[in-house]
C-alpha positions, 0 to 999 in steps of 0.5 A: 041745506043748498045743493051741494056743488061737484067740484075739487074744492066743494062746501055747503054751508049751514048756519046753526044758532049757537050760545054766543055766536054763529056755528058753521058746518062744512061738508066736503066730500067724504068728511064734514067739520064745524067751524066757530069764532075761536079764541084770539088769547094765543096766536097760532094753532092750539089743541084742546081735545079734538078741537083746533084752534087757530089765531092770526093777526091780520092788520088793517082789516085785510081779508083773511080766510084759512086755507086747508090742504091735505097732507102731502098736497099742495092744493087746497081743500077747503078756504074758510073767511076769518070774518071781521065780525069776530075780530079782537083789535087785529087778531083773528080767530076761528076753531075747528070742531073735532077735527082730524089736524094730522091730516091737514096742512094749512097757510093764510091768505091775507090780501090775496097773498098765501103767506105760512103762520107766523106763528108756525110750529113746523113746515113742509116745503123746505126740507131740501138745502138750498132749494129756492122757494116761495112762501106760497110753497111752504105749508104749516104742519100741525105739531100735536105729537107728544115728546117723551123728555124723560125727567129732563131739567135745565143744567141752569149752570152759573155763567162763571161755570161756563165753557161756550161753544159756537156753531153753525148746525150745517158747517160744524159737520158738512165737512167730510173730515166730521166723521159723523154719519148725518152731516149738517144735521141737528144729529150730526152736532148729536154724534159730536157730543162726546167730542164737545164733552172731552174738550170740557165745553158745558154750554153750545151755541147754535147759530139760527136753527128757526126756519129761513130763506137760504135762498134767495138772499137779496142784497143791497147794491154794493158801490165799486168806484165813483161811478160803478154800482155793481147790482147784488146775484142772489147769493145764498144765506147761509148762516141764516140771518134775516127774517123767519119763521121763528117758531119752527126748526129749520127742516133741511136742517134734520136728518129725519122727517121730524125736525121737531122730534130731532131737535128736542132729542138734542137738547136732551142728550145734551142735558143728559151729558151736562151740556146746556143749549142756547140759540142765536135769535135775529129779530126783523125790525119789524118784527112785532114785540109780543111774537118775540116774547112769545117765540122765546118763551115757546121754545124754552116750554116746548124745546127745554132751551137754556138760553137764547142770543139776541143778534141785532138791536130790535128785540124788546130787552125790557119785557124779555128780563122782566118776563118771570118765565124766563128768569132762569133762562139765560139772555144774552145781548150787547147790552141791558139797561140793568137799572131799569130792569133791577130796583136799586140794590137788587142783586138776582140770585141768578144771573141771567143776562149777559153782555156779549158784545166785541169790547174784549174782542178789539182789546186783547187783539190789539194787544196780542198784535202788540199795539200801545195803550191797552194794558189798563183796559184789558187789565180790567177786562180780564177781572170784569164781573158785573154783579147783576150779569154775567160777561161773555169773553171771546177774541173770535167769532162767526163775524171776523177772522177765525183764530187762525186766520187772526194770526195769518193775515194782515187783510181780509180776502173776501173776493168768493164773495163776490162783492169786491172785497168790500164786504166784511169789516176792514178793522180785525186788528191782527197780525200775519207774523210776518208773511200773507197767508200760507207759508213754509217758513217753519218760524212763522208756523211756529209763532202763529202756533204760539200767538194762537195759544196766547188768544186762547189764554187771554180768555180762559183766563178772564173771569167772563165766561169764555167762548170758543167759535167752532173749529179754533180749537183745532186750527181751521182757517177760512183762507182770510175771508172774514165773512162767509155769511153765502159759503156753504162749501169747504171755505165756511165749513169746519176742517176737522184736520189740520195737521199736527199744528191743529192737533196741539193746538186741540190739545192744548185748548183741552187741557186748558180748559180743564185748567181753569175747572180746577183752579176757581181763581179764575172763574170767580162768581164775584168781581176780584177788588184788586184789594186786601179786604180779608186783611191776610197780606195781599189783595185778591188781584195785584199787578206787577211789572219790571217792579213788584206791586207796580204795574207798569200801565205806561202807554208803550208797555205791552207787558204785565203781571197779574197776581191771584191769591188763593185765599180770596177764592169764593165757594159760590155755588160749588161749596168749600173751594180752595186753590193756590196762588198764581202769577199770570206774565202776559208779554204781548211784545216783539222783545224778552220782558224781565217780571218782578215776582212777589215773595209768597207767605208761608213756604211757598214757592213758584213752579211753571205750570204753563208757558206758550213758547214750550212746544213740549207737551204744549207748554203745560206742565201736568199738575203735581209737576210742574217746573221750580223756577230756580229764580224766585224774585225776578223772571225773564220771559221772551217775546210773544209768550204767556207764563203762568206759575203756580205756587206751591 
């Protein structure tokens, strides 16, 4: 054995011969350790025994060396070279005998940079919001600690089962109207469980919860005239977009210690309250294929996610729906190439994947501002069901207007940004009803109350799964910015209160979706044909106009009916379904519109059971009394209004 060397950072070495390679001791002061070739099959660090394995991929040959700090330091103990003599292809691969990991910390240097692992389960160094930070000071932590998840199963609800819900961790309970004790925190959406459970959501989105730089954001220079460049300040990312650390949960987003444990303990009393969880993923382009498979199929074992939402265009589609491990998570993107996923005539007895993209968001804008030439495309929107995915429906989102801002402005007003206003998309297609911004106009306040309820109706009643962005439900307006990716304040924040129009508007969602729960028309796992194939009198759907049977898909008309039959609802996999007959009058246009309504078989007759320009009660009427209509074979409904009748 050499002389062992006095210094802060201090090792002798021993090689032992070894069954199947080099065995090599290291003796610090106090503690002592051996370290042999490990095992390259998993990246990142795996635990077997007392053993500690630890894999990275380290391209082109750079040098590498694993560095170790104690708990809580940010100096470094002891540097151990992963040789290129044990490399398999580009990954490396060294395990540490017997070693006391909840003790240690560690990073990689490759090419005499500190960089975290890739693969990182969970870090130390950014436990603060907004803190500037370089990777050098960031830590992996070894997470071997074990979660007790108590019998937990996935819901693995069908998409037509589904209420969606977005939201960002930090901005659905920062504002200090939340009225929750850990805002912006994985326990503060926890303390608003009951509220998600009472408004009838059974499926949460969270925008990125992995590990990201807030701060810097670094931005492209952004042109303000013909000769002008305007050079981009380091803004903060807030919504957390860009490349991360995609194996760990974000600390500053835990009210603990443990985002781990925080984290896991969401998903389950989220389970426990019928409520499934999925994540929103962004993917680097440059991001490798094998990680994303990985990191996916890490956090459905490790977390018990339900789902994931792959933003961008870089994530391996293919090798994710084709993965067996993930045939019961749901995987939703703008698209998938069904026909290569699927042989010819296979239908999964469990839709898993899902097209969200903006196709039903440009639709029902253009038509809810009144715009010619979409009653066909929307007709078909609203009964679209493909039959080997599901379809997300949504008028809003985190990238555009909020609903309330949809009905408020003409423009989008994005200068806090800081970029000119030249940020954001120019085209939302919405309509200010008749003034910029805030008004007094009592008029004004009232028909955006209405063209709110009619956006919420176009996609409660559309048979794709709806989808709600935080904070629309109750009227929270971001002041017509429509991108507040850098607004960690009130203005991208959700206000819990406003005021006695937000409050019908919070009512009315509610009852709505406890509506469509119990009417199975609309949320059919099948496709309607728009055919009487039952041979019973009338088809599943039919569309009606000035005149019965005729829909009036002439390009100026922006008005249409729809009609359900009850007999075409379909059991799925809720058992013996029934439910009555409805007639959807969707008048999308500045003037009263006359609706010809179908005779119904039997003694039936039509009653009212919605009508958005109602104030009273919001304009639903409780089931068992709803209204008569005293005139059974025509309907008059005025501008700007969605009526459902129900017969009975």
């Amino acid at each position: 054995m050499g002389r062992k060397v006095q210094k802060k950072i201090s090792f002798v070495l021993e090689f032992e011969a070894m069954k199947g390679g080099n065995r090599l001791k290291k003796a610090e002061e106090g503690f002592s350790y051996y370290v042999k070739d490990g095992n390259p099959e998993r990246l990142g660090v795996t635990k077997t025994g007392r053993d500690v394995n630890f894999a990275v991929a380290v391209p082109d040959r750079k040098s590498c060396s694993l560095l170790l700090y104690r708990k809580g330091s940010s100096e470094v103990e002891a540097s151990i070279p992963l040789a290129t003599r044990s490399r398999y292809g580009d990954i490396r691969a060294v395990c540490i005998e017997k070693f006391p990991a909840e003790q240690y910390e560690y990073n990689y240097r490759i090419d005499g940079e500190v960089v975290p692992d890739p693969y990182g389960a969970c870090f130390r160094g950014g436990e603060t919001w907004g803190q500037a930070r370089e990777k050098k000071d960031m830590r992996s932590r070894f997470c071997f600690e074990r979660f007790s998840w108590e019998g937990d199963a996935p819901p693995e609800l069908p998409y037509e089962q589904c209420v969606m819900y977005s939201a960002h961790v930090r901005g659905f309970t920062m504002h200090s109207s939340s009225r929750v004790r850990h805002k912006g925190t994985f326990r503060g959406v926890e303390e608003k469980i009951p509220y998600l459970k009472e408004l009838g959501v059974n499926l949460l989105e969270l925008m990125p919860v992995y590990e990201f730089e807030e701060i810097p954001c670094e931005r492209e220079p952004v042109v303000l005239g013909a000769d002008q460049f305007k050079r981009q300040e380091q803004r903060m990312n807030y919504w957390g977009y860009g490349p991360g650390c995609y194996f760990a949960p974000k600390a500053s987003y835990a009210a603990s210690d443990n985002p781990v444990r925080e984290l896991k303990h969401l998903v389950k009393t989220l389970h426990q309250n019928g409520i499934e969880l999925v994540l929103e993923f962004y993917f680097a382009p440059e991001t490798s294929p094998r990680l994303i498979v990985d990191c996916i199929k890490y956090w459905v074992m490790e977390y018990h996610i339900d789902g994931i939402h792959m933003n961008g265009v870089w994530a391996p589609l293919m090798l994710l729906a084709r993965e067996p491990m993930l045939s019961h998570v749901k995987l939703m993107s703008e698209s998938f190439p069904v026909d290569e996923i699927y042989p010819r005539g296979y239908r999964p007895l469990f839709r898993n994947l899902a097209e969200y993209h903006d196709r039903f968001l440009i639709t029902a804008r253009r038509l809810l501002k009144g715009d010619e030439g979409q009653l066909m495309e929307f007709a078909n929107l609203v009964r679209r069901k493909p039959e080997r995915q599901g379809v997300i429906n949504y008028i809003s989102s985190h990238n555009g207007f909020t609903l309330a801002d949809l009905v408020s402005y003409d423009e989008k007003h994005n200068e806090a940004n800081g970029e000119g206003n030249l940020d954001g998309t120019s085209y939302n297609y919405s309509w200010n009803c008749g003034e910029e911004g805030p008004t007094n106009s009592r008029k004004i306040r009232r028909l955006r109350l209405r063209q709110s309820k009619n956006a919420l109706l176009t996609v409660l009643l559309s048979q794709g799964t709806p989808f709600l962005y935080s904070g629309d439900e109750m009227g929270n307006s971001q002041q017509g910015n429509n991108n507040v990716y850098c607004q960690d304040n009130e203005l991208g924040w959700v206000s819990w209160n406003n005021g006695k129009a937000g409050r019908m508007l919070q009512d009315f969602t509610k009852r709505m979706i406890a509506f469509r729960r119990s009417h199975p028309i609309f949320r059919q796992p099948e496709q309607l044909r728009v055919m009487d194939y039952l041979s019973c009198g009338c088809p599943d759907l039919s569309y009606h106009g000035n005149r019965a049977w005729y829909g009036g898909f002439e390009n100026p008309n922006r008005h249409l009916g729809m009609m359900y039959a009850a007999d075409y609802v379909s059991a799925g996999s809720e058992g013996t379904l029934s439910d009555d007959y409805f007639y959807v009058a969707y008048n999308f246009h500045g003037i009263s519109h006359e609706f010809a309504l179908p005779r119904l078989p039997g003694n039936r007759k039509w009653h009212v059971a919605v009508n958005t320009a109602v104030e009273e009660q919001d304009g639903i009427f409780e089931e068992g009394q709803e209204e008569l209509l005293e005139e059974q074979k025509t309907m008059v409904v005025t501008e700007h209004t969605i009526v459902v009748l129900i017969g009975k």
